[in-house]
Backbone as CSV, one residue per row, in Angstrom:
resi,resn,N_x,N_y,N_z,CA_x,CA_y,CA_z,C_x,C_y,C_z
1,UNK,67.607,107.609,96.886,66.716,106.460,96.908,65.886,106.426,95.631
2,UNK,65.505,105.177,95.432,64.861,104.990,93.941,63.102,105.929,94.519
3,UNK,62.563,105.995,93.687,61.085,106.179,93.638,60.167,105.541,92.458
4,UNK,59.298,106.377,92.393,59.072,105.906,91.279,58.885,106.817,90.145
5,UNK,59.629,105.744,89.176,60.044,106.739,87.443,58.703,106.608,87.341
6,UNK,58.825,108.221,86.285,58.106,109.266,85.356,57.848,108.034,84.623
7,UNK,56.041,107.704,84.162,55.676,107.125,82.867,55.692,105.479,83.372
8,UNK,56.083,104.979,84.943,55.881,103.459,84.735,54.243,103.214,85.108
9,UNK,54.414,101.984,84.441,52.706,101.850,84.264,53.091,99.974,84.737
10,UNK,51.713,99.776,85.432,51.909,98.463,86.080,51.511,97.288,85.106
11,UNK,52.526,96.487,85.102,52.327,95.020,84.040,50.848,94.496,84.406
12,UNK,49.643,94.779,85.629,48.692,94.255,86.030,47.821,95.062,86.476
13,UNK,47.144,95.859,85.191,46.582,96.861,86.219,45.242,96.903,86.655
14,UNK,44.788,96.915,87.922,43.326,97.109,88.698,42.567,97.101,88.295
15,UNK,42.620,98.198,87.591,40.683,98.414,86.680,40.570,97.438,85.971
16,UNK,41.143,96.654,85.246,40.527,95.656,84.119,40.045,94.581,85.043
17,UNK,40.169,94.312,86.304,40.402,93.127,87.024,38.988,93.549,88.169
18,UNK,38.149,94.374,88.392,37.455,94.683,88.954,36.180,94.051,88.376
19,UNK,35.110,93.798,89.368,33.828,93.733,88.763,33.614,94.612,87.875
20,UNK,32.233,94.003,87.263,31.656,94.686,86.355,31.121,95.815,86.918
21,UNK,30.380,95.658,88.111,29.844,96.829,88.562,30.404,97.901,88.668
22,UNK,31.865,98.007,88.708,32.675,98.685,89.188,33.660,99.503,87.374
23,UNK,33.401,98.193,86.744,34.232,98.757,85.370,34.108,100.588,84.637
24,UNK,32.637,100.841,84.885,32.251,102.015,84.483,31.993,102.845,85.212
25,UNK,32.462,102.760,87.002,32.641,103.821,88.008,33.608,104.574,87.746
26,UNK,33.350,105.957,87.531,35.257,106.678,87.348,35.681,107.218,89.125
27,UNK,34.973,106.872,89.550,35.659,106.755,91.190,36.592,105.529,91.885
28,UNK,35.666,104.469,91.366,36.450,103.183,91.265,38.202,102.974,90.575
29,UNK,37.488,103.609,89.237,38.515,103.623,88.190,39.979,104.180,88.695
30,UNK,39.395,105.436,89.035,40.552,106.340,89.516,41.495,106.087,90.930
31,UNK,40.498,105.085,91.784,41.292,104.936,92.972,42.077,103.619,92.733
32,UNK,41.663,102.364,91.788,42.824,101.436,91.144,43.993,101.751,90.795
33,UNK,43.596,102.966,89.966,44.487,103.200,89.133,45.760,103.889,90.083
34,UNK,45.427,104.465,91.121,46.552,105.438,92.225,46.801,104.088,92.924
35,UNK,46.435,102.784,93.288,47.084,102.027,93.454,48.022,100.954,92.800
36,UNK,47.878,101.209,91.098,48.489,100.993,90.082,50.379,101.697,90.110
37,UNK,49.675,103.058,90.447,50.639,103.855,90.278,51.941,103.693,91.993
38,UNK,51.301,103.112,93.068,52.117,102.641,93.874,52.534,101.000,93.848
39,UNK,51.561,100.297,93.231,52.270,98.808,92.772,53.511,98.515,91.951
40,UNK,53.063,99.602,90.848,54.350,99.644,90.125,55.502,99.350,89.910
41,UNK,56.022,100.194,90.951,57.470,99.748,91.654,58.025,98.457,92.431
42,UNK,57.214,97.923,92.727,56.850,97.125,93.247,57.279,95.712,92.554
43,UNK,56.181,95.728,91.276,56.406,94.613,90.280,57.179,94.809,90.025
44,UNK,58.110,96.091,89.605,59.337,96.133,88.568,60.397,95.349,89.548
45,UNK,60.146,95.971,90.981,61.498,95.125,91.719,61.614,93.444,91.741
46,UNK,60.361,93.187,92.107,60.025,91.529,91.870,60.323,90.897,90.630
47,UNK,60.052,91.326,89.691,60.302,91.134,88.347,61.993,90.898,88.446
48,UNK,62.653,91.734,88.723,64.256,91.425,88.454,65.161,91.204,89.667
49,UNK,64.213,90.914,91.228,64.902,90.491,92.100,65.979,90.029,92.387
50,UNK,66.714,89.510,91.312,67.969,87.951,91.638,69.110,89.572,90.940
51,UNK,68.503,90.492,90.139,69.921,91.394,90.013,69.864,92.303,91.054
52,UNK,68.926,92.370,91.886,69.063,93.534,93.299,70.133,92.359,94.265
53,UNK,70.178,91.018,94.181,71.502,90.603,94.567,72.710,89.928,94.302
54,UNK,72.869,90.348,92.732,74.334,90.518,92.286,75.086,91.973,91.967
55,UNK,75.907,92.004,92.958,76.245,92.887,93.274,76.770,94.164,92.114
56,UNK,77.398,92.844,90.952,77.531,94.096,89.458,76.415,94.748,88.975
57,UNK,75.173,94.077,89.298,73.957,94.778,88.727,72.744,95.452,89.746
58,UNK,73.277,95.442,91.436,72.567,95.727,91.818,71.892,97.740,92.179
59,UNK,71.378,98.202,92.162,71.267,99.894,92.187,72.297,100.233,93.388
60,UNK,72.730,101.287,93.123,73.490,101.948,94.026,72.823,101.888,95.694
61,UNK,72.061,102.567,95.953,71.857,102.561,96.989,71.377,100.996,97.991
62,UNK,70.997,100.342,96.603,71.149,99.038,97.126,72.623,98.070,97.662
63,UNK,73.496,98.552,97.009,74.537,98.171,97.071,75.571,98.645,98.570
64,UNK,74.321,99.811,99.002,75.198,100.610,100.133,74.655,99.847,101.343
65,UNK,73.243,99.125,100.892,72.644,98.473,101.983,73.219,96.977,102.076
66,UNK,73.690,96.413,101.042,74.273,95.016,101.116,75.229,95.166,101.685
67,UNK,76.061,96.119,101.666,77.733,96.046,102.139,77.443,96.158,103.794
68,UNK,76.301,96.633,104.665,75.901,96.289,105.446,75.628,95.619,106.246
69,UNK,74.838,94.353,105.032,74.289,93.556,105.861,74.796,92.443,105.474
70,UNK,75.939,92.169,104.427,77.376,91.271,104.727,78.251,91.321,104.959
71,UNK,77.935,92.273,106.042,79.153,92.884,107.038,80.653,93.179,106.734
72,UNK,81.084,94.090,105.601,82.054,94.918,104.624,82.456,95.469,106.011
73,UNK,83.824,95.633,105.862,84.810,96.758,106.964,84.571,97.839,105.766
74,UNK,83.828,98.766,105.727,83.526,99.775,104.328,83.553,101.397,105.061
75,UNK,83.517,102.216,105.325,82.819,102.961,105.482,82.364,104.213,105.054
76,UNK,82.210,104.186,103.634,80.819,104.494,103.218,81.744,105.822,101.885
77,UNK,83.004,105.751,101.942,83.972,106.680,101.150,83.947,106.017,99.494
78,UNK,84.193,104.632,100.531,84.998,104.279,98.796,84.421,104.415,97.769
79,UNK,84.978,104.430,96.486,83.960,104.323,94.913,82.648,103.076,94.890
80,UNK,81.976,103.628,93.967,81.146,102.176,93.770,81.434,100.913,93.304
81,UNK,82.656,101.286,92.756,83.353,99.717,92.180,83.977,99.027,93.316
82,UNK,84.366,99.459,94.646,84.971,98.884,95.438,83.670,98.278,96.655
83,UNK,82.839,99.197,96.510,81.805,98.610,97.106,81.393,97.622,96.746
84,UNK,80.611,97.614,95.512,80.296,96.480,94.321,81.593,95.055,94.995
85,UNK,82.804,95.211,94.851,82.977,94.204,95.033,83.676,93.686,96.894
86,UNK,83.313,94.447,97.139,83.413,94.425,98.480,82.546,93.457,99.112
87,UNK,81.347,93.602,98.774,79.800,92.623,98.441,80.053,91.003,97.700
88,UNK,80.752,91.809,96.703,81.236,89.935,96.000,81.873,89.329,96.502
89,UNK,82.855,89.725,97.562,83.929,89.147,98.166,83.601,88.882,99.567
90,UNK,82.658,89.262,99.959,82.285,89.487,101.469,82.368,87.990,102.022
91,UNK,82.086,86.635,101.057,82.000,85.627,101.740,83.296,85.009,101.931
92,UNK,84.156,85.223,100.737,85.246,84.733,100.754,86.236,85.490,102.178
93,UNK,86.302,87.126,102.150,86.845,87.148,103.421,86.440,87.001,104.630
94,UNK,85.381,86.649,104.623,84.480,86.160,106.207,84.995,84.627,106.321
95,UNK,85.276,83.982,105.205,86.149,82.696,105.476,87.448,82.861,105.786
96,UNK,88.453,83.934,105.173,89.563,83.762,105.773,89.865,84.912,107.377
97,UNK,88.922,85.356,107.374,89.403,85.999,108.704,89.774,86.169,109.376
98,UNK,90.445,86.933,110.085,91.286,86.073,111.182,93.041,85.790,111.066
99,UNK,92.655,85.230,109.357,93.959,84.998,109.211,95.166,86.288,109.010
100,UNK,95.869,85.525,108.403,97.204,86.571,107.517,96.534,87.211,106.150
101,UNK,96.123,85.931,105.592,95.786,86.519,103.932,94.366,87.263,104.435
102,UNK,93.117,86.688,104.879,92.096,87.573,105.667,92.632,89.194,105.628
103,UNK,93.351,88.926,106.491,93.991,90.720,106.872,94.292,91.496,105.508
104,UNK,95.277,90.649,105.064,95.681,91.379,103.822,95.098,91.595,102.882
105,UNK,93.669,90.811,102.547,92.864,90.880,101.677,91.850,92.223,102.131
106,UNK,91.828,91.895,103.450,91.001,93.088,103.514,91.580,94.694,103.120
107,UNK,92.432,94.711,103.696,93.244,95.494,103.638,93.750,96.594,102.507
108,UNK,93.893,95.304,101.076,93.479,95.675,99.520,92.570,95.996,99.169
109,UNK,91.635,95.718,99.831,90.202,95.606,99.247,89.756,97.411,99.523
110,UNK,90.445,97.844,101.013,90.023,98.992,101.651,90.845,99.945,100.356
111,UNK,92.173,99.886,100.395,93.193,100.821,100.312,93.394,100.429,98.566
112,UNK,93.090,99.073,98.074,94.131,99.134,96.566,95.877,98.807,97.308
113,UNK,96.044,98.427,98.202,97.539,98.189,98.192,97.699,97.069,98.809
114,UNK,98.408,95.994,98.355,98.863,95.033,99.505,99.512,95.389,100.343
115,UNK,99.160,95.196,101.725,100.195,95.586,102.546,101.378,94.477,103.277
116,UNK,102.276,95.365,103.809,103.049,93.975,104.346,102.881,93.569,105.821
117,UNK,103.155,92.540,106.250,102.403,91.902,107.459,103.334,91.289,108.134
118,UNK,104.182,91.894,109.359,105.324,91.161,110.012,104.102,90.756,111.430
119,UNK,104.116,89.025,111.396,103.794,88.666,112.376,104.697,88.214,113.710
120,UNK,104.494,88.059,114.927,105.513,87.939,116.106,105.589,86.109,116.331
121,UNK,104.883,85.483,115.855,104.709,84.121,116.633,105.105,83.107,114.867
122,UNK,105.293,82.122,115.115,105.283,80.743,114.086,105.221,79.399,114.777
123,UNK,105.855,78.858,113.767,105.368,77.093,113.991,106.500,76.558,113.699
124,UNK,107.338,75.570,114.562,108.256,74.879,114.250,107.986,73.398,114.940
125,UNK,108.923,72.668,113.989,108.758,71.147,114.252,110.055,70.518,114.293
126,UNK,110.029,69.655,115.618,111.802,69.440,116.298,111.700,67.948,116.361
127,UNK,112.665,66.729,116.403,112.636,65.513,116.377,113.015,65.436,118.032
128,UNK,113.743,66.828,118.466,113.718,66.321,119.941,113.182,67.776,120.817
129,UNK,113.087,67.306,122.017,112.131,68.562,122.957,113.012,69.381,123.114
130,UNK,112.414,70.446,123.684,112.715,71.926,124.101,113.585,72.307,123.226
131,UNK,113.146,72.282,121.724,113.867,73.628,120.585,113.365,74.622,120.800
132,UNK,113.929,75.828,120.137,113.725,77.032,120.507,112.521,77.399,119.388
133,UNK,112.011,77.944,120.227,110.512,78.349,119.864,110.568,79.801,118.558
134,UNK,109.526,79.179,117.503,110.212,80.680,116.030,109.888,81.956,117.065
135,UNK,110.062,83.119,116.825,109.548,84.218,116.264,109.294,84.600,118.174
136,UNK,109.022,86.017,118.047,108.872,86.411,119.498,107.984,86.105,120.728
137,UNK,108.657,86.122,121.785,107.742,85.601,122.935,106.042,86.609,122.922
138,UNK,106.343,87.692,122.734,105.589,88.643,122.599,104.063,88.718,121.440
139,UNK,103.430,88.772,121.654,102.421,88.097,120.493,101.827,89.767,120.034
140,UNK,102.220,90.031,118.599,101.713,91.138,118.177,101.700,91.163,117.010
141,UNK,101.695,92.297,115.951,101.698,92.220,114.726,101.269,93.503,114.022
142,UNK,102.038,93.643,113.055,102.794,95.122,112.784,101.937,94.836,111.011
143,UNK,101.232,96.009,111.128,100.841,96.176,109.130,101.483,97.252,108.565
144,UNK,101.982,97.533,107.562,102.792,98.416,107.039,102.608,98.532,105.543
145,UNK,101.397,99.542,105.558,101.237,100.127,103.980,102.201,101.271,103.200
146,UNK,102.635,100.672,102.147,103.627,101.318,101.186,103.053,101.838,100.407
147,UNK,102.731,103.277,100.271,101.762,104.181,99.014,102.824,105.408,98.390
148,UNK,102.845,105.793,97.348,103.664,106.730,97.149,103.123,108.147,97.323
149,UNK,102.474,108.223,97.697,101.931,109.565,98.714,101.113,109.223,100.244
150,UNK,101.766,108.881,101.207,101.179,108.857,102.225,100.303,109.445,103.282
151,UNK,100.201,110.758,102.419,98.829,111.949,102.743,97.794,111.424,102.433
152,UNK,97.751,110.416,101.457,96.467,110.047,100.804,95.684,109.034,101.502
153,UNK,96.401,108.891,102.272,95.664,107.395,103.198,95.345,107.800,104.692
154,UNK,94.149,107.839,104.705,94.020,107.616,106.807,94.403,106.646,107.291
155,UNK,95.268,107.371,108.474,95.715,106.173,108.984,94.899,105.507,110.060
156,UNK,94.079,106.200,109.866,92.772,106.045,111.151,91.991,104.964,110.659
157,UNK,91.619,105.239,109.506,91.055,103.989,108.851,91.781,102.670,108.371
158,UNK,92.946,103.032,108.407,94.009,102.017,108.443,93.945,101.140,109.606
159,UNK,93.859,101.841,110.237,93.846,101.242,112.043,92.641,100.305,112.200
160,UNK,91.356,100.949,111.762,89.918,100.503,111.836,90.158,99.300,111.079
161,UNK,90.575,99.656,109.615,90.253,97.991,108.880,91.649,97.034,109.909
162,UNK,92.071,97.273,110.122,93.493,95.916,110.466,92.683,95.687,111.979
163,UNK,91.866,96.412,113.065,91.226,96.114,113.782,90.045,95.053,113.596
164,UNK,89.302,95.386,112.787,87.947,94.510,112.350,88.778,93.168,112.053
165,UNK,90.043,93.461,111.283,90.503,91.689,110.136,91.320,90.923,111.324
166,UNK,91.855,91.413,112.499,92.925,90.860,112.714,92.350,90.391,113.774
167,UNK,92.748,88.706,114.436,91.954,88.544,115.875,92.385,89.043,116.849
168,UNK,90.668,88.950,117.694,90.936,90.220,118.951,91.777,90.161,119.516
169,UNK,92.311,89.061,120.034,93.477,89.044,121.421,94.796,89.563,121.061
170,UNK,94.832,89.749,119.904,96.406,90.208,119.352,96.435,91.887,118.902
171,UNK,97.748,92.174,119.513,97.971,93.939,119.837,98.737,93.894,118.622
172,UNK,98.334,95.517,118.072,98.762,95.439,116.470,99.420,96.765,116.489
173,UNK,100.354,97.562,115.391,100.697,98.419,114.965,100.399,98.416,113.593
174,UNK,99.377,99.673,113.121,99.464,99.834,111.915,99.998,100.939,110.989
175,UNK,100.709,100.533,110.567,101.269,102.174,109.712,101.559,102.724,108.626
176,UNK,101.443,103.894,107.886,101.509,104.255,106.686,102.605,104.301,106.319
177,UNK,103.707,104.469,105.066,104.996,104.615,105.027,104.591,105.397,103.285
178,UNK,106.168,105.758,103.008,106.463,106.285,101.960,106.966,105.193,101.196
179,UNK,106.087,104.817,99.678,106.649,103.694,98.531,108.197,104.513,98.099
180,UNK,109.498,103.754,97.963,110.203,104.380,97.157,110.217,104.328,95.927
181,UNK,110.865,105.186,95.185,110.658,104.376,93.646,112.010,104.076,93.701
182,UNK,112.014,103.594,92.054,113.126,102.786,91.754,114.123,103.616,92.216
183,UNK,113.941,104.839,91.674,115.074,106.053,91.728,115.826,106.051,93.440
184,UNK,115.031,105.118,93.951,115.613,105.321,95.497,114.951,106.618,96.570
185,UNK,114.020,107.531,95.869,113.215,108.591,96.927,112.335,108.449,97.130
């Protein structure tokens, strides 16, 4: 947590601003001044408020509290650059939510990987009744991350983010796999 830095001194400080009676008290003096020394921080934050909420410039620990309270599927591992923009993005995937790209965005956002997304249901359009309906009677949906080391990923947290992105009523499988390379292993 921030405190307050060694040597800040307040843009407004007390004693000059006191009565006269008071200018040449060093009791006076001295108890302004220890409230100088807790204002401080204070002004400095007010002073640059609008970068405590952009997220490229906001302090770290500030940044742990935004991902919070614009509700980030985060929890609390990733680097600061993913946080950072986890925060920038927070509105855009709170708009797609729900969805396909929603999921998958989140998903990148957690891991760095797109994942792939076999859904069970679609949409078709017939000129006459009772065509056969796309995709399975069964309503579910399968995520399947491709990493070339699959030790490296929880799949637990795999599970957690495709839980938070995907809507509730729909039963999911999520799972890690091995990327091949070109070479075919």
């Amino acid at each position: 947590m921030r405190g307050t830095p060694a040597g800040m001194t307040s843009p407004h400080p007390l004693g000059g601003q006191l009565p006269a009676v008071y200018a040449d008290d060093d009791f006076a003096q001295r108890f302004v001044e220890g409230l100088d020394v807790v204002l401080a921080p204070l002004f400095n934050v007010l002073d640059c408020l609008e970068s405590y909420f952009t997220p490229a410039l906001a302090p770290e620990d500030f940044v742990d509290w935004l991902t919070t309270w614009v509700g980030t599927e985060l929890d609390g591992t990733e680097p600061l650059a993913t946080r950072r923009r986890a925060v920038a993005t927070a509105v855009s995937l709170h708009r797609v939510r729900g969805t396909r790209r929603g999921l998958s965005d989140a998903v990148e956002l957690a891991f760095g990987v797109r994942p792939e997304i076999i859904e069970s249901g679609g949409a078709t359009w017939s000129r006459r009744p009772l065509g056969a309906f796309p995709g399975s009677p069964y309503p579910g949906l399968r995520v399947t991350l491709r990493v070339r080391d699959p030790a490296t990923v929880d799949p637990h947290r795999l599970h957690a983010v495709v839980a938070a992105a995907c809507p509730a009523h729909l039963p999911f499988a999520a799972e890690v796999t091995h990327l091949p390379t070109p070479e075919g292993t």
